[in-house]
Biotite code that builds the C-alpha atoms (Angstrom):
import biotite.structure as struc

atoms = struc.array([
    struc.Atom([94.817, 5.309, 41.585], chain_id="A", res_id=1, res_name="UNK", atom_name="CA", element="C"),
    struc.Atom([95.013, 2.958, 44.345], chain_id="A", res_id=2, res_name="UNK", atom_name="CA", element="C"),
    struc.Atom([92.185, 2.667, 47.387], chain_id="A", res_id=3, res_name="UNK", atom_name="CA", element="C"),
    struc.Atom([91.257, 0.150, 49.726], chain_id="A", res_id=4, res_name="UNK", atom_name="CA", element="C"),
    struc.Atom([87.564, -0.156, 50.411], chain_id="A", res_id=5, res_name="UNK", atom_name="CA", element="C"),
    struc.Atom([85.540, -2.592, 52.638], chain_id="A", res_id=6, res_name="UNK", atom_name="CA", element="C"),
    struc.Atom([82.596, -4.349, 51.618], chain_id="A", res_id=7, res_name="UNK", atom_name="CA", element="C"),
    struc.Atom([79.730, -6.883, 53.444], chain_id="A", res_id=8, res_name="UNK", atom_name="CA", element="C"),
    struc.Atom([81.408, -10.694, 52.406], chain_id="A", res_id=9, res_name="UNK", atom_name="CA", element="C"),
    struc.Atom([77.921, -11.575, 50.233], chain_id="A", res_id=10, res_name="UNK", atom_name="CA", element="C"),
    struc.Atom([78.276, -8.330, 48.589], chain_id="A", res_id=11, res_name="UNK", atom_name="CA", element="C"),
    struc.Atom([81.478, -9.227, 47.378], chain_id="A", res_id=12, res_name="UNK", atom_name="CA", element="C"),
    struc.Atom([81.003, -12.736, 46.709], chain_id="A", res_id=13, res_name="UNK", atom_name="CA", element="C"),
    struc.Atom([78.117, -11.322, 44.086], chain_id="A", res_id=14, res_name="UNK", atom_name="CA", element="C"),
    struc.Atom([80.533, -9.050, 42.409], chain_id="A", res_id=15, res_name="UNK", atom_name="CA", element="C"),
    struc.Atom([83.122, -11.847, 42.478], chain_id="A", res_id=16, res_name="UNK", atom_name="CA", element="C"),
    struc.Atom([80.509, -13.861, 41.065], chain_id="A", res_id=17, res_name="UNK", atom_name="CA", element="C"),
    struc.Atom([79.289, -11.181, 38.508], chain_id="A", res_id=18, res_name="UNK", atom_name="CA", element="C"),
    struc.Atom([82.792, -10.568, 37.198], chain_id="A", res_id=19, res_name="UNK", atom_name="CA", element="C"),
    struc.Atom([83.423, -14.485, 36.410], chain_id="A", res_id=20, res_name="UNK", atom_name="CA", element="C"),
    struc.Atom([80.331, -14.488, 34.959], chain_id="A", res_id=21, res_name="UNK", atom_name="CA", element="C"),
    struc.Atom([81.278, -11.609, 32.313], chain_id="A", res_id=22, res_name="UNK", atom_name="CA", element="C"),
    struc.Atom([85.016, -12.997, 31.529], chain_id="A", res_id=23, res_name="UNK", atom_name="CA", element="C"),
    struc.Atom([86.247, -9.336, 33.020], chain_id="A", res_id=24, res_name="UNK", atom_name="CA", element="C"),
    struc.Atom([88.772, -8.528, 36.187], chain_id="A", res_id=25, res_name="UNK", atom_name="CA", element="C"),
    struc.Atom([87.234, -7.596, 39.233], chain_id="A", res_id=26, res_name="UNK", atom_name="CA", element="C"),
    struc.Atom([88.756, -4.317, 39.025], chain_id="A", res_id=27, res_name="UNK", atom_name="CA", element="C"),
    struc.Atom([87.168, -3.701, 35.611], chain_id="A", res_id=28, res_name="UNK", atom_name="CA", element="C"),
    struc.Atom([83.709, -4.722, 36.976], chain_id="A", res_id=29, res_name="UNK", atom_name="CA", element="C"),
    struc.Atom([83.951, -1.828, 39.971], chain_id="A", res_id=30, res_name="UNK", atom_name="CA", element="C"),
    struc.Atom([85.173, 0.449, 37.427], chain_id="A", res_id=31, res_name="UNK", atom_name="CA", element="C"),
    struc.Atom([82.324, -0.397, 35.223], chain_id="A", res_id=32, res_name="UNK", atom_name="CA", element="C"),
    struc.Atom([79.687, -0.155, 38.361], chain_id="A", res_id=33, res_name="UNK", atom_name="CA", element="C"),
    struc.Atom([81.199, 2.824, 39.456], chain_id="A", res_id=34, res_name="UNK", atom_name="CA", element="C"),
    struc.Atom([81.172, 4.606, 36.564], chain_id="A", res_id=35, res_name="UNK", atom_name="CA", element="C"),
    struc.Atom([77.135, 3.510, 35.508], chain_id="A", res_id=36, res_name="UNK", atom_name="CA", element="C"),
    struc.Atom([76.155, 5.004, 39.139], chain_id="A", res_id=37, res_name="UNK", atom_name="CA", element="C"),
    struc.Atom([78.171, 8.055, 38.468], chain_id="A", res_id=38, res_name="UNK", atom_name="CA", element="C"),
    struc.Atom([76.579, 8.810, 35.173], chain_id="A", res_id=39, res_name="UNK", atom_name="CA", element="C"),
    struc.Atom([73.136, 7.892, 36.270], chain_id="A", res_id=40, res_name="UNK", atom_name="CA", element="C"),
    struc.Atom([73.168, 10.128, 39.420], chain_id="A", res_id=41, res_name="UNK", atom_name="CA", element="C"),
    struc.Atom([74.284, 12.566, 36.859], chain_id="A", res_id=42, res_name="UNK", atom_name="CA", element="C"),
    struc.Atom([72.150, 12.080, 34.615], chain_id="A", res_id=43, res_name="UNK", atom_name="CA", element="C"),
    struc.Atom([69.061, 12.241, 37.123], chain_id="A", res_id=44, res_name="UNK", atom_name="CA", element="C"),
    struc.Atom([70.697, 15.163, 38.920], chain_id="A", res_id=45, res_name="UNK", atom_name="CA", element="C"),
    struc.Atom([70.555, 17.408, 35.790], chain_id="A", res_id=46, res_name="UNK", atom_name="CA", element="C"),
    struc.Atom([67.133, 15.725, 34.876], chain_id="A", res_id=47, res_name="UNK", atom_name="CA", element="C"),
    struc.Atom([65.733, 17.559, 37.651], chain_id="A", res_id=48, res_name="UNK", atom_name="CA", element="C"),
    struc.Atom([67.057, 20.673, 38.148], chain_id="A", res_id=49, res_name="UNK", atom_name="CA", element="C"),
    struc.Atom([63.350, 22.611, 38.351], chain_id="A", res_id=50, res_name="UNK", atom_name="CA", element="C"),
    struc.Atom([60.944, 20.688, 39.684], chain_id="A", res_id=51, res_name="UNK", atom_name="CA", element="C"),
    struc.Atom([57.404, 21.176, 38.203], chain_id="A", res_id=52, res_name="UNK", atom_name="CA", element="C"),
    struc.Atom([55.523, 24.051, 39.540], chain_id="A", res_id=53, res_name="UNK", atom_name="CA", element="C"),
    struc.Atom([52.063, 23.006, 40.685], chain_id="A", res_id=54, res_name="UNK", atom_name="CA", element="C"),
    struc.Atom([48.455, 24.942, 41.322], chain_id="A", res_id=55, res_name="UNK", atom_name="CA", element="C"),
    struc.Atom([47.052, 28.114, 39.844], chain_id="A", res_id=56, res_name="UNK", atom_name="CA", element="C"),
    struc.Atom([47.022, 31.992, 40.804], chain_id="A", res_id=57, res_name="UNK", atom_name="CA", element="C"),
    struc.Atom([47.481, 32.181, 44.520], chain_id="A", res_id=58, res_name="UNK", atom_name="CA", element="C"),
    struc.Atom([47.777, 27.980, 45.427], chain_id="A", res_id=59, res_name="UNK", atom_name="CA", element="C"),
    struc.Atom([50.790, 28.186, 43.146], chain_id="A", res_id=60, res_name="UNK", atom_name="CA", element="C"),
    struc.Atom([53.838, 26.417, 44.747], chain_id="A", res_id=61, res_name="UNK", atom_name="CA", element="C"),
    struc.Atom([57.046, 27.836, 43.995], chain_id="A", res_id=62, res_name="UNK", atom_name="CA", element="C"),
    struc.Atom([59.863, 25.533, 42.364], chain_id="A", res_id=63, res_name="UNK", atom_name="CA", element="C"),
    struc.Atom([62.736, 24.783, 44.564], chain_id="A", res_id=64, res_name="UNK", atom_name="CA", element="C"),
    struc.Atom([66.026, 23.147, 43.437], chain_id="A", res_id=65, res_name="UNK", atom_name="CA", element="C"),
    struc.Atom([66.598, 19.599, 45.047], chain_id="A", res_id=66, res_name="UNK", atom_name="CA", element="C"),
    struc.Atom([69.786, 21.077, 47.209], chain_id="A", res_id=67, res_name="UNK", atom_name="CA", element="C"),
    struc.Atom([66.821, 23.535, 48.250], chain_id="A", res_id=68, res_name="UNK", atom_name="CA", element="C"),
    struc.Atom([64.101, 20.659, 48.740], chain_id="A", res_id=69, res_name="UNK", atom_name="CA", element="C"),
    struc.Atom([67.319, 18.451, 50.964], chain_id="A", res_id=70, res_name="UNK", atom_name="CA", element="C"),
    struc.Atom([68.060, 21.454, 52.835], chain_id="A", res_id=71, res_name="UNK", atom_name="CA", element="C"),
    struc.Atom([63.767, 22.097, 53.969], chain_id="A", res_id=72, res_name="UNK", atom_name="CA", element="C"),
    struc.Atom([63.700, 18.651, 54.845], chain_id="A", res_id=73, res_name="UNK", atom_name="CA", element="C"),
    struc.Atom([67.129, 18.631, 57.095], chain_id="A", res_id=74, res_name="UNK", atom_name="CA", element="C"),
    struc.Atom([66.029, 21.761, 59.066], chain_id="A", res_id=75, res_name="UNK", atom_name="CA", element="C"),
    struc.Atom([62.463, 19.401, 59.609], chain_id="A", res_id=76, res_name="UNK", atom_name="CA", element="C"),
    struc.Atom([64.043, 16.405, 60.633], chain_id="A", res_id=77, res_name="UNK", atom_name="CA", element="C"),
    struc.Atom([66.401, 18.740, 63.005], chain_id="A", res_id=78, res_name="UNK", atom_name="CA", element="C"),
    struc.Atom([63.131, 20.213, 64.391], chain_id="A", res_id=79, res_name="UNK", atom_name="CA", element="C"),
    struc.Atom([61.737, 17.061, 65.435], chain_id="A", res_id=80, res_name="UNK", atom_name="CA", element="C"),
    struc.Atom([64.725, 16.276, 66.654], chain_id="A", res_id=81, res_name="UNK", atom_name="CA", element="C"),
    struc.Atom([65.001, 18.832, 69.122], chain_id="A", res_id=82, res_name="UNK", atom_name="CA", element="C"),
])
């Protein structure tokens, strides 16, 4: 697939510079980037799917999921907001 994407000039200049460095294409160097931040944010995504539970008896904190923990912290950042 073809895409067009726009990046900050020293940002690209590293990549540029990266992808000389290892003999490879700069399209195989964003492929390769890409697809090590894919896999880690996968990886770390599936790491943490249940948070610990903390505290005994009646302190105990419930476990949330993180789409759970995102979603408490946009409806407090909305609150202050307002």
């Amino acid at each position: 697939m073809r895409t067009t994407i726009e990046l900050p000039d020293p940002l690209f200049r590293v990549a540029k510079t990266m992808a000389t460095e290892k003999g490879i294409s700069l399209k195989a160097f964003f492929t390769e980037a890409l697809k090590n931040a894919v896999t880690t944010t996968e990886a770390a995504s599936q790491r943490m799917e249940q948070p610990p539970i903390s505290g005994t008896g009646k302190n105990r904190i419930p476990s949330r999921s993180n789409a759970e923990l995102a979603d408490l912290l946009l409806e407090e950042d909305l609150a202050k907001a307002r």
